[in-house]
Every structure is written in C-alpha cells, then in structure tokens.
TIVO-2410 file (N, C-alpha, C; in nm, 3 decimals):
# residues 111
REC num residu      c1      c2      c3 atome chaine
REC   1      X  12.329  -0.563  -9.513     N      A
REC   1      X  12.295  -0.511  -9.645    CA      A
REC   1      X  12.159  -0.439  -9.645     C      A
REC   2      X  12.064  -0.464  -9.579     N      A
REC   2      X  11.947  -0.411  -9.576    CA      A
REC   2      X  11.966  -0.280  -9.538     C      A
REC   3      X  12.014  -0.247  -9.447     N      A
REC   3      X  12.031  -0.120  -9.324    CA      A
REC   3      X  12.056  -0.024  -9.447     C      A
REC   4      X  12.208  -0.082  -9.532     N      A
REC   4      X  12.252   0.009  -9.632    CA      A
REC   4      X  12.154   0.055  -9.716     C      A
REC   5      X  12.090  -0.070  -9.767     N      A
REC   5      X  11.970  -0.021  -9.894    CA      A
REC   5      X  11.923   0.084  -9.797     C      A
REC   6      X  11.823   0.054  -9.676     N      A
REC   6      X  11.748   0.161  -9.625    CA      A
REC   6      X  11.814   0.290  -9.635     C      A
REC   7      X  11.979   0.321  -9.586     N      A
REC   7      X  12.000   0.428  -9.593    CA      A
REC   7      X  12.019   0.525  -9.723     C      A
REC   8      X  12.032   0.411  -9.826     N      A
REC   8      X  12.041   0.493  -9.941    CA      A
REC   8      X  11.918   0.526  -9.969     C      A
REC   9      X  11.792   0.445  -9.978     N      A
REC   9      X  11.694   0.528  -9.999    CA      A
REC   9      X  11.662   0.622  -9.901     C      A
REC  10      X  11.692   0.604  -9.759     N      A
REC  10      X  11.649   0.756  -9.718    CA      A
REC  10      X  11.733   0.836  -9.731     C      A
REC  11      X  11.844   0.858  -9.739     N      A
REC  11      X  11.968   0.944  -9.834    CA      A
REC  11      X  11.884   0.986  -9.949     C      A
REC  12      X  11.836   0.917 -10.067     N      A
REC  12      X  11.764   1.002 -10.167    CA      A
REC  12      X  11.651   1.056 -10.141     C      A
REC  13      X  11.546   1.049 -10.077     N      A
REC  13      X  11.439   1.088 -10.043    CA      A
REC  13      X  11.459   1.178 -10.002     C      A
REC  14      X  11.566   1.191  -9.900     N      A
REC  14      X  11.594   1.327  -9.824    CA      A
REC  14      X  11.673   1.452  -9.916     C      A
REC  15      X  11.696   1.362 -10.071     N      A
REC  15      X  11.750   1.527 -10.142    CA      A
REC  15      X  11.638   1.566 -10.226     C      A
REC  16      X  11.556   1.554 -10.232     N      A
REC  16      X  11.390   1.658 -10.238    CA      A
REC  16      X  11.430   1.786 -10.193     C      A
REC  17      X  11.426   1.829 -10.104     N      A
REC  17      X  11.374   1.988 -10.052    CA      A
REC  17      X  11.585   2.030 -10.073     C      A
REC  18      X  11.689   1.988 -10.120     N      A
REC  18      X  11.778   2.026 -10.149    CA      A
REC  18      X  11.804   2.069 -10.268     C      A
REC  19      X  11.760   1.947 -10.403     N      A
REC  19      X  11.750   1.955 -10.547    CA      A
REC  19      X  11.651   2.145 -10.549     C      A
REC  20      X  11.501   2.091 -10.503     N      A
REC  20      X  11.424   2.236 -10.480    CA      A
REC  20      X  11.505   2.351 -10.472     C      A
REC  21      X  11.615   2.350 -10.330     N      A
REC  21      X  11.618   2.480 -10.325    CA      A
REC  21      X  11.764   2.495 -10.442     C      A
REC  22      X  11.813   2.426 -10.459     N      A
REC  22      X  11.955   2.460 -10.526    CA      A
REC  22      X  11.886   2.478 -10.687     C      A
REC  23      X  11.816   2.459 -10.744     N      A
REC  23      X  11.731   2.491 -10.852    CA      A
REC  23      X  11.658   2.622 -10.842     C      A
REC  24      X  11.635   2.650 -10.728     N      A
REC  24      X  11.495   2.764 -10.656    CA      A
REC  24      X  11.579   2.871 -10.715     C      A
REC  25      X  11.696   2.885 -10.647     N      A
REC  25      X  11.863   2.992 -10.592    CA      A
REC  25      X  11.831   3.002 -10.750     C      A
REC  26      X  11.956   2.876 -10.837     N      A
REC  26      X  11.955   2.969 -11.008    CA      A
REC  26      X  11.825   2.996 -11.060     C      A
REC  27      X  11.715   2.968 -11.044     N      A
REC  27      X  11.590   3.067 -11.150    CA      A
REC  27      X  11.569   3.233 -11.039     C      A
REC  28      X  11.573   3.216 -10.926     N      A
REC  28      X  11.557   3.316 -10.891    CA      A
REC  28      X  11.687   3.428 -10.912     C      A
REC  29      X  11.792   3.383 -10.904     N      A
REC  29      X  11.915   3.487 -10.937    CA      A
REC  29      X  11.896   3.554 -11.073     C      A
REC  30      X  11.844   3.432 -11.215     N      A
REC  30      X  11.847   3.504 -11.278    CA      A
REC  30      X  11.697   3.537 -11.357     C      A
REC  31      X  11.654   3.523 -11.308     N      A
REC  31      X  11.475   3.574 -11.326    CA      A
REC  31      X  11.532   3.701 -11.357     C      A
REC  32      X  11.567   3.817 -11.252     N      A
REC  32      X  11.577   3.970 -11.288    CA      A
REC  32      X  11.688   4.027 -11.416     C      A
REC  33      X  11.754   3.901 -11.406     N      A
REC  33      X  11.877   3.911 -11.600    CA      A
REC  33      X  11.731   3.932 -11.676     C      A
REC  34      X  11.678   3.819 -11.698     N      A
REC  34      X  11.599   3.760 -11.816    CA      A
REC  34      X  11.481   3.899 -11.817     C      A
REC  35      X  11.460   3.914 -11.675     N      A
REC  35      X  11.329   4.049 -11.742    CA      A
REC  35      X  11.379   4.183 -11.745     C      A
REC  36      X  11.505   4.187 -11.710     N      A
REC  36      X  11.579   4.316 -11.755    CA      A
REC  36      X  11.574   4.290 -11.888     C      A
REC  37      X  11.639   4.165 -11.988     N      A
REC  37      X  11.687   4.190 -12.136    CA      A
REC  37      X  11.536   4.200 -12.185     C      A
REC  38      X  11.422   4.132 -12.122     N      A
REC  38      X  11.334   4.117 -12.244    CA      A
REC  38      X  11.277   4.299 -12.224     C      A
REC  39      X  11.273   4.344 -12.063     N      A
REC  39      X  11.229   4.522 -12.151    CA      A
REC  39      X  11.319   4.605 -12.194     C      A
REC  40      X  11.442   4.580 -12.194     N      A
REC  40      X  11.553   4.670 -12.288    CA      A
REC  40      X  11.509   4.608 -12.426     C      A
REC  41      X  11.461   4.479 -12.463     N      A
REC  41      X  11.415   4.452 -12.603    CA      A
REC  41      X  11.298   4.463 -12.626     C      A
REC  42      X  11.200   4.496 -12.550     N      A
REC  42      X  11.105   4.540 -12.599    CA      A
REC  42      X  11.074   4.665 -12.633     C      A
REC  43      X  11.179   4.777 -12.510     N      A
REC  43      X  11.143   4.913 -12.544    CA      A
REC  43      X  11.226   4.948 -12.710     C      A
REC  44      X  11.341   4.878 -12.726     N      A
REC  44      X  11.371   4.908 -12.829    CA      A
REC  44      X  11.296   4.887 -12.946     C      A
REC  45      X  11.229   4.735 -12.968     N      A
REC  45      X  11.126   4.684 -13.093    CA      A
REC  45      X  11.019   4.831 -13.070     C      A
REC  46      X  10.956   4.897 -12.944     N      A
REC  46      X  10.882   4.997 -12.935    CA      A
REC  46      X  10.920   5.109 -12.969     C      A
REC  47      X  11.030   5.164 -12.943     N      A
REC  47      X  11.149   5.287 -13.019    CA      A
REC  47      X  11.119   5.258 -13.228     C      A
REC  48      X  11.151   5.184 -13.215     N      A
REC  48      X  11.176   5.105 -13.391    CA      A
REC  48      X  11.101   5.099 -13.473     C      A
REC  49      X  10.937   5.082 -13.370     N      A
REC  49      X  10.832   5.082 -13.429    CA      A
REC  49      X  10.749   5.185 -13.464     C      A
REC  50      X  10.762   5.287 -13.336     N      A
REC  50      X  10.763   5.429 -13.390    CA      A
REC  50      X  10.824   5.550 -13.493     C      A
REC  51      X  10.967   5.468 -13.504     N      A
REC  51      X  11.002   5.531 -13.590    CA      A
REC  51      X  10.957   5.468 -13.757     C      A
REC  52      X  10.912   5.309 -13.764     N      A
REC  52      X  10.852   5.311 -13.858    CA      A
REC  52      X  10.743   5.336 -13.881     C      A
REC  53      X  10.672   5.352 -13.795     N      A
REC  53      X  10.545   5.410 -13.849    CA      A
REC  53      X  10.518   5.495 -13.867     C      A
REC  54      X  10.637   5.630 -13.807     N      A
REC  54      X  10.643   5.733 -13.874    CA      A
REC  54      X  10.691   5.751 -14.043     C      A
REC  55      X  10.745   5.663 -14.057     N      A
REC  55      X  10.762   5.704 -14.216    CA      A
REC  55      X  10.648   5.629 -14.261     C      A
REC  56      X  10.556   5.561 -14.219     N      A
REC  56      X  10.439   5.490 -14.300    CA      A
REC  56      X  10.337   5.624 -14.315     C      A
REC  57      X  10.386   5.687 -14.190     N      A
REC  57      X  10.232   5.792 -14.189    CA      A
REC  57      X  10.281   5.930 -14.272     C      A
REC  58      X  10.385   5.931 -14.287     N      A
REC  58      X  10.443   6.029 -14.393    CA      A
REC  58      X  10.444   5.982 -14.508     C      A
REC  59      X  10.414   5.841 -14.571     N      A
REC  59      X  10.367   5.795 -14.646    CA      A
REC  59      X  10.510   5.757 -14.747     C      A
REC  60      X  10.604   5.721 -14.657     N      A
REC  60      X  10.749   5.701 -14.726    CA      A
REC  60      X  10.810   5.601 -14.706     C      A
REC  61      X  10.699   5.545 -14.649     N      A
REC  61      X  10.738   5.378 -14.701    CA      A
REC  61      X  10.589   5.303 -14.706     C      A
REC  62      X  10.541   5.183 -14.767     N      A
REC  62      X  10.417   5.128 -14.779    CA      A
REC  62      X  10.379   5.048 -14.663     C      A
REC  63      X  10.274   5.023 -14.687     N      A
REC  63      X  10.192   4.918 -14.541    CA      A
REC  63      X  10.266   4.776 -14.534     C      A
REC  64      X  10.319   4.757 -14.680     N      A
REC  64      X  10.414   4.608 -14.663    CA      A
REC  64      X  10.545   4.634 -14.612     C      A
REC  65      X  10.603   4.743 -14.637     N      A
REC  65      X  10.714   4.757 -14.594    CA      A
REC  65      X  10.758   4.764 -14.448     C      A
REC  66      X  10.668   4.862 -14.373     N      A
REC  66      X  10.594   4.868 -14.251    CA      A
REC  66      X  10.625   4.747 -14.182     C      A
REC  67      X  10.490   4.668 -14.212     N      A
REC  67      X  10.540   4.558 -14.184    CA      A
REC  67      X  10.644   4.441 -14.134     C      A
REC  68      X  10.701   4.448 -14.289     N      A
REC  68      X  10.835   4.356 -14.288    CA      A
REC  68      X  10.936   4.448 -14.162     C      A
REC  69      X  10.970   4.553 -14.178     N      A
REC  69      X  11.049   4.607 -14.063    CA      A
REC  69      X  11.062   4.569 -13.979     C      A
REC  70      X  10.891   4.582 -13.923     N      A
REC  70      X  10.889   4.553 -13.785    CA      A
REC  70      X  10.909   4.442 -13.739     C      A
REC  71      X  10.875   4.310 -13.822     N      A
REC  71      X  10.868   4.190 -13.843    CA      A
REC  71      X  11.079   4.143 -13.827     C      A
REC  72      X  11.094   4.226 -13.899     N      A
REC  72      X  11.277   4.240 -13.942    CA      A
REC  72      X  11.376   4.210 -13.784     C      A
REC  73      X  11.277   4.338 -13.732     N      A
REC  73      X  11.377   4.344 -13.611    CA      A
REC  73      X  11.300   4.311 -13.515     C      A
REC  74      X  11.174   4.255 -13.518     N      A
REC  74      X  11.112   4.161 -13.384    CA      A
REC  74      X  11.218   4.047 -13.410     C      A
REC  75      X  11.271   3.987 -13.557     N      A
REC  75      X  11.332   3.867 -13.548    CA      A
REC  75      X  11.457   3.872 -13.455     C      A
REC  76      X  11.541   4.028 -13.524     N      A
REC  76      X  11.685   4.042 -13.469    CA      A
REC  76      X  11.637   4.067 -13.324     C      A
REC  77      X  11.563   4.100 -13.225     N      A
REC  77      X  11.566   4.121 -13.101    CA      A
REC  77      X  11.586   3.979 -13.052     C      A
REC  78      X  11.462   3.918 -13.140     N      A
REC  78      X  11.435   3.744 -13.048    CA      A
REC  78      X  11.559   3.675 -13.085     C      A
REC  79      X  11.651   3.701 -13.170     N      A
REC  79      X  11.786   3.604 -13.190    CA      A
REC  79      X  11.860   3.687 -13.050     C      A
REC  80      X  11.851   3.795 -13.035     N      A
REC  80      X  11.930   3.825 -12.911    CA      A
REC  80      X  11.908   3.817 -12.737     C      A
REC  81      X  11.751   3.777 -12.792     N      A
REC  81      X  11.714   3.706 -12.676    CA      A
REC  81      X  11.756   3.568 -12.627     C      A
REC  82      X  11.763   3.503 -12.766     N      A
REC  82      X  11.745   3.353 -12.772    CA      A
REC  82      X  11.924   3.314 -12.753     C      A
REC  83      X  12.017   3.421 -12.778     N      A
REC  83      X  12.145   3.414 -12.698    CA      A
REC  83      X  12.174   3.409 -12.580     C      A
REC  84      X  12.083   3.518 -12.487     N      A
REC  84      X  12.035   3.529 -12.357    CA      A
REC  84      X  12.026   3.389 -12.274     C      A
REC  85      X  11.962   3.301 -12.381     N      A
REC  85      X  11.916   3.182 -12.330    CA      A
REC  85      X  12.028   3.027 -12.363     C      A
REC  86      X  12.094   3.070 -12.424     N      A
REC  86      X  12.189   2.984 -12.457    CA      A
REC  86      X  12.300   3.018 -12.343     C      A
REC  87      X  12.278   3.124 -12.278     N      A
REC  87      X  12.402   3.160 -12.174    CA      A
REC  87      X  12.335   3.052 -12.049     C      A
REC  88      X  12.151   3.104 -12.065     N      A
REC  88      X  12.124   2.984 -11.958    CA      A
REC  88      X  12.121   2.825 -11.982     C      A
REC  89      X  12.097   2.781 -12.078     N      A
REC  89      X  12.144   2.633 -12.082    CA      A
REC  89      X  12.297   2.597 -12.049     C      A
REC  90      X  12.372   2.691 -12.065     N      A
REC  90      X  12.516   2.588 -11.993    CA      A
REC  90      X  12.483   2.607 -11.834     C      A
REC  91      X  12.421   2.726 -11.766     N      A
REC  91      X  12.422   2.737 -11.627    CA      A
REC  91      X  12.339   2.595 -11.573     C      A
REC  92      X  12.234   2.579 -11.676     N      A
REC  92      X  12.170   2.413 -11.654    CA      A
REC  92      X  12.212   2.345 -11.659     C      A
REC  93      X  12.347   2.321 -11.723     N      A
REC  93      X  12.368   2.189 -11.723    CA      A
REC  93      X  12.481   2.177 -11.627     C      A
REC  94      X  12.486   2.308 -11.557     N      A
REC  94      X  12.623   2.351 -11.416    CA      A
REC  94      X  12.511   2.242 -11.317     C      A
REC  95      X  12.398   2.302 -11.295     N      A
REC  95      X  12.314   2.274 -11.179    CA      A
REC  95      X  12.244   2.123 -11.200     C      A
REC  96      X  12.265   2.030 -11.317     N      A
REC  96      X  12.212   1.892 -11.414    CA      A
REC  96      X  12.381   1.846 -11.323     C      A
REC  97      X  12.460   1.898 -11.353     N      A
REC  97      X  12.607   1.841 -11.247    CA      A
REC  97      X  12.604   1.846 -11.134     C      A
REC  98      X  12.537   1.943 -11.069     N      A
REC  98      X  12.547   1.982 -10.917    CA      A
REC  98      X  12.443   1.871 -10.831     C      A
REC  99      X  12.363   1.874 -10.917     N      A
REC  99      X  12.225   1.765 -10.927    CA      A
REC  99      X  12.284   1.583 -10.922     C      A
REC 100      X  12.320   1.594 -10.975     N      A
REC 100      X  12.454   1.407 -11.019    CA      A
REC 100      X  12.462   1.416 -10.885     C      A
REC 101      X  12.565   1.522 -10.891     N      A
REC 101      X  12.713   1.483 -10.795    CA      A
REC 101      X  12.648   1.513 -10.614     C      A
REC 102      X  12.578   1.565 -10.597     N      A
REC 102      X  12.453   1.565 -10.477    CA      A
REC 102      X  12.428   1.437 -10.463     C      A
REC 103      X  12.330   1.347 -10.573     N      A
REC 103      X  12.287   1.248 -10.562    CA      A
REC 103      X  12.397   1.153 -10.519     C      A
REC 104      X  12.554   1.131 -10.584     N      A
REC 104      X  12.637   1.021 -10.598    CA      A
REC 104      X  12.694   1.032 -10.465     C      A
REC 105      X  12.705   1.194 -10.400     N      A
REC 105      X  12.789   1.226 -10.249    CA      A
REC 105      X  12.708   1.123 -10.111     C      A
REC 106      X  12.561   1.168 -10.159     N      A
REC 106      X  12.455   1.098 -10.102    CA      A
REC 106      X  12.465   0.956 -10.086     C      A
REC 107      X  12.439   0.893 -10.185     N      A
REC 107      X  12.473   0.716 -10.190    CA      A
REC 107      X  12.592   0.690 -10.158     C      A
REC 108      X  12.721   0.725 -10.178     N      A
REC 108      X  12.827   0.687 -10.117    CA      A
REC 108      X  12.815   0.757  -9.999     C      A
REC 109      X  12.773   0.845  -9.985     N      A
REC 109      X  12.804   0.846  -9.782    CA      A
REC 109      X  12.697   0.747  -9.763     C      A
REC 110      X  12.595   0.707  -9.778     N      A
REC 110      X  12.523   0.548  -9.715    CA      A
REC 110      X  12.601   0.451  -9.746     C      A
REC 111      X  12.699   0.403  -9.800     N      A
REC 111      X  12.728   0.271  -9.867    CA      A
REC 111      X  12.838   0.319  -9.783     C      A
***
C-alpha cells in the first residue's frame, strides 16, 4: 500500500509541467482570436466616433448627445466582446475536463 500511495503522489506531482502546457496550447491558440476582435472593435468605436464628432462640430447634435453615442456603442461593442468571451468559457470548461480526466487517468494508472 505504501509503494501505491508513493506512486500516486508522484503520478500527481508529475502533472505540473502537463496541466502548464495543455492550458499554455488554449490561451496561446486563442490570444490572436481575442486581439483580432478587440481591434476590429476598436477601429469601429474609432470609425463611429469620428463620425460623431463630426456632427458635434457641425454643431448638429449637442455635447450631451455626443457623448451618449459614443457611450451607446462603446456599450454595444463591449456586449460583443463579452460574447467573444462566453465562446471562451465553454472552451474552459473543455480544458477544467481535460484537467479531471488527466488527473483521474493518472491515479488509476498508479492504483
């Protein structure tokens, strides 16, 4: 019984630098998604903003209105960001499984 305990703890100890890289793989795959959407949403809030402030400076709409606009569709960008990110919480909870079932393959191959 001892031998076993030992091997299960060195079985877990030894999935350190595995958990790392299988975590490393999904942020790095989608690192370049996430900063592609945020400058397609930023150049657009920047497109949006120019065009309102062109009607502020033509004086055809007010400094509050201005405002709220921009305010309007900084919100609608960040809800379409914040979808972005709801695509990544299920991929987390793919790799929160991959993560388990690593650990459980581990202890039953010691036991």
């Amino acid at each position: 019984m001892p031998d076993k305990q030992k091997n299960i703890e060195k079985g877990l100890d030894n999935l350190d630098d595995q958990i790392v890289g299988l975590v490393g793989k999904h942020i790095k795959r989608n690192k370049e998604r996430y900063e592609k959407v945020a400058k397609k949403l930023q150049a657009e809030l920047k497109k949006d903003t120019k065009r309102y402030a062109k009607l502020l400076a033509d004086e055809k709409i007010e400094p509050g209105d201005f405002e709220m606009l921009v305010k309007g569709r900084w919100a609608q960008l960040k809800i379409e960001l914040l979808s972005e990110a709801t695509i990544s919480k299920s991929k987390f909870e793919g790799i929160a499984g991959d993560v388990l079932a690593l650990t459980l393959d581990t202890v039953l191959d010691a036991v």
